[in-house]
N, CA, C and O of each residue as an XYZ file, in Angstrom:
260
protein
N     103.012     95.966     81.556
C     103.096     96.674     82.822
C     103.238     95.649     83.957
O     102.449     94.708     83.875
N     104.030     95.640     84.934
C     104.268     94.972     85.802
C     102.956     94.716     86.956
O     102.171     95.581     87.344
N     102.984     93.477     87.300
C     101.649     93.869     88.806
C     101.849     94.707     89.838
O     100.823     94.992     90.455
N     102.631     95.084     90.134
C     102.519     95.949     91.203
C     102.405     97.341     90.615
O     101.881     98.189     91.337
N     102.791     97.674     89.496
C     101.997     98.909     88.679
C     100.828     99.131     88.247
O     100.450    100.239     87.866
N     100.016     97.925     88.262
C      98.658     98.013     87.987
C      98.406     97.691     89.477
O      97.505     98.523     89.579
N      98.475     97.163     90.698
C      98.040     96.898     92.106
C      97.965     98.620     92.698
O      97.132     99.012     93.515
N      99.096     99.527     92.031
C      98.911    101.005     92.561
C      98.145    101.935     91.512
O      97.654    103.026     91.803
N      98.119    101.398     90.372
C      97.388    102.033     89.810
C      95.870    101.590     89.813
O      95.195    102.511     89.353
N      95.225    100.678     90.114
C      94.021    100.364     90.338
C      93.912    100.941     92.123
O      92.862    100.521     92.609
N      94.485    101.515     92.821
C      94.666    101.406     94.200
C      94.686    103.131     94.069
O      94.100    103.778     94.938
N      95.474    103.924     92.803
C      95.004    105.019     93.405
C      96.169    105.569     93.885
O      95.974    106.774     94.047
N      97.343    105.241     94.204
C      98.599    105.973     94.527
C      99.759    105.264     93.462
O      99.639    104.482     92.519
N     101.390    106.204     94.345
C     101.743    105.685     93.595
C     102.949    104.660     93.755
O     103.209    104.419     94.934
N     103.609    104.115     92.970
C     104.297    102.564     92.813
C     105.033    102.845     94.522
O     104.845    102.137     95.511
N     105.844    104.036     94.431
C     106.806    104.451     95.753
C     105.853    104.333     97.089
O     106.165    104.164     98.268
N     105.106    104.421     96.719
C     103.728    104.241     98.110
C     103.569    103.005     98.550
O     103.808    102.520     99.656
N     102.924    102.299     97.080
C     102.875    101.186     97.478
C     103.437    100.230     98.145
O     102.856     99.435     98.884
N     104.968    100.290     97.826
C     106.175     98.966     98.290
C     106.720    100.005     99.600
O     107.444     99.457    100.432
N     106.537    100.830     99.712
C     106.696    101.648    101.357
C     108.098    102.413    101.088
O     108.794    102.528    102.097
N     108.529    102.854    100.112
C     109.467    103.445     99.445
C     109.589    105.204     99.819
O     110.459    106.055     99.633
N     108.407    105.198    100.355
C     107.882    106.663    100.818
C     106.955    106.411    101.404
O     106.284    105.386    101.282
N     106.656    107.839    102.569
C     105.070    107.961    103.242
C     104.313    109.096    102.632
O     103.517    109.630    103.404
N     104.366    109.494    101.655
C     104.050    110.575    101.035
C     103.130    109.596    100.176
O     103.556    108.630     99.542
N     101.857    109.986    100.254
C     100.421    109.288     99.471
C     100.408    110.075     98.561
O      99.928    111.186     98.784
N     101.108    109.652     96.780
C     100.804    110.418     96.133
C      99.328    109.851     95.281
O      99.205    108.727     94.793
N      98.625    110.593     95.266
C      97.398    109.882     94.711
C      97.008    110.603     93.424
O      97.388    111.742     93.153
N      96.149    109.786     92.581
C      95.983    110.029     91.113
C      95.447    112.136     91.469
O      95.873    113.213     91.054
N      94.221    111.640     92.540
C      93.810    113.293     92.164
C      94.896    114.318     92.557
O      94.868    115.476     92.141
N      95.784    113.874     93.319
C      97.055    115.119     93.619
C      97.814    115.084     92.980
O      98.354    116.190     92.943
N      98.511    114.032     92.016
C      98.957    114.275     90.498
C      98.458    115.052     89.537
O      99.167    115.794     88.857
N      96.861    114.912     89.372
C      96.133    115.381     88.398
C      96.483    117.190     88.893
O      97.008    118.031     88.163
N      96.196    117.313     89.754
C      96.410    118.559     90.173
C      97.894    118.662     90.429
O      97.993    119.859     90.698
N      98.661    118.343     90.483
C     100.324    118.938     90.473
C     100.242    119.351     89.031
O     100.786    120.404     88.699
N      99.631    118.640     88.172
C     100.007    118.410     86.705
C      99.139    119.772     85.932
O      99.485    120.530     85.026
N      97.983    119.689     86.675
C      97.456    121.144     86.052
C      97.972    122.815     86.634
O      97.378    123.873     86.429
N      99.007    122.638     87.253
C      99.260    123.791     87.909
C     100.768    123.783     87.392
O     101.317    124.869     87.211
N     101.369    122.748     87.180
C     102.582    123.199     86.110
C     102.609    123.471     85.058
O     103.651    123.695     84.442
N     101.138    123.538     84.444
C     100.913    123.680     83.034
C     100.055    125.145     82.981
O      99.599    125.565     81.917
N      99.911    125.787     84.124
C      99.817    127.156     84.265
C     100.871    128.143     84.201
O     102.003    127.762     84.499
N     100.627    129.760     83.746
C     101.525    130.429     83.762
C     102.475    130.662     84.743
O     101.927    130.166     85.728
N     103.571    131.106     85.122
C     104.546    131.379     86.436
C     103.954    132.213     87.013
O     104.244    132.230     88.209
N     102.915    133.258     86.582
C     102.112    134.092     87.751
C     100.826    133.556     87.554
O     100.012    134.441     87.293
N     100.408    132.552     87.582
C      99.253    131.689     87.987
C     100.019    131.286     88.571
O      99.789    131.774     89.677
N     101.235    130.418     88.700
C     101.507    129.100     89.590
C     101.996    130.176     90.971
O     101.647    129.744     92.069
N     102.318    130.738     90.972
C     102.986    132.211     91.753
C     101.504    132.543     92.855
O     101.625    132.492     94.079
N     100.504    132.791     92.348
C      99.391    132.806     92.885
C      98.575    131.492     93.937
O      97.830    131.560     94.914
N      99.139    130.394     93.185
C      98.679    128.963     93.807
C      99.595    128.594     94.725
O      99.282    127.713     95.526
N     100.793    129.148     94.776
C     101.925    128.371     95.758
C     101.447    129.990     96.751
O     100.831    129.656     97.764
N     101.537    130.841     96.690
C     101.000    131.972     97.619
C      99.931    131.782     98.424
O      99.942    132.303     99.539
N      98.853    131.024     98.009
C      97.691    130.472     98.984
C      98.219    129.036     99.107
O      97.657    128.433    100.020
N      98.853    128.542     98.651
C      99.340    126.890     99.529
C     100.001    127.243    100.452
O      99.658    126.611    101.452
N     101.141    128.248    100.743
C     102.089    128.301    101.576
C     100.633    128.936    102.825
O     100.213    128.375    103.837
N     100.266    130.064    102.294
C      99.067    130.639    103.301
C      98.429    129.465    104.368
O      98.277    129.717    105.563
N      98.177    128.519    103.933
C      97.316    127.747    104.455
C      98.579    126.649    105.124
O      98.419    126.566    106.342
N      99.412    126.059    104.778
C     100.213    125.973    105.719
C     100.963    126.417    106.623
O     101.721    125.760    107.336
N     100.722    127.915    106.628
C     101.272    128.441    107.763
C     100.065    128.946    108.430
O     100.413    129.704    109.336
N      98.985    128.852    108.364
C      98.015    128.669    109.190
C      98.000    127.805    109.996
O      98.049    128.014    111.208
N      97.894    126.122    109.198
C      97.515    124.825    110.008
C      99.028    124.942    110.871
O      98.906    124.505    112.015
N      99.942    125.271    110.659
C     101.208    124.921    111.646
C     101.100    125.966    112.879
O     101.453    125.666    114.019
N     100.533    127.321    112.491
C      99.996    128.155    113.907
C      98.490    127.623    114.789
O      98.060    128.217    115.778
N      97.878    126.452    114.204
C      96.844    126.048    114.736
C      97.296    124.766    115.914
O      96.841    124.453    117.014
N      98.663    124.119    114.869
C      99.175    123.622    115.715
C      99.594    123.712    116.936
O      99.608    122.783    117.744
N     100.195    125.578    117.255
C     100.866    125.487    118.686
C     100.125    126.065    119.557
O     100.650    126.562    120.553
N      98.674    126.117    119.346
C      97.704    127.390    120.345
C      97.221    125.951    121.220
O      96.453    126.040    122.178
């Protein structure tokens, strides 16, 4: 494994993070969780993207008050 794959993997995000390739912090626990919700049914995942979207269209109406 290369060092900078173990520098992000001991660090907790990932390789694209690290070298500034992206600003998107993908981190082990929001993998772990992308990863258990694609491995749910389409009306489980149907249910989880229904309260994700919920809650971002909350914080973006909290934004303009």
């Amino acid at each position: 494994m290369e060092i900078a794959n173990k520098i992000a993997k001991a660090l907790g995000v990932s390789l694209d993070y690290l070298v500034g390739n992206t600003d998107l912090e993908l981190t082990d626990k929001l993998m772990n969780r992308i990863k258990e919700v694609a491995a749910m049914t389409d009306k489980d995942k149907d249910y989880v993207y229904t309260l994700i979207d919920a809650f971002i269209a909350k914080n973006k109406l909290k934004g303009l008050v």
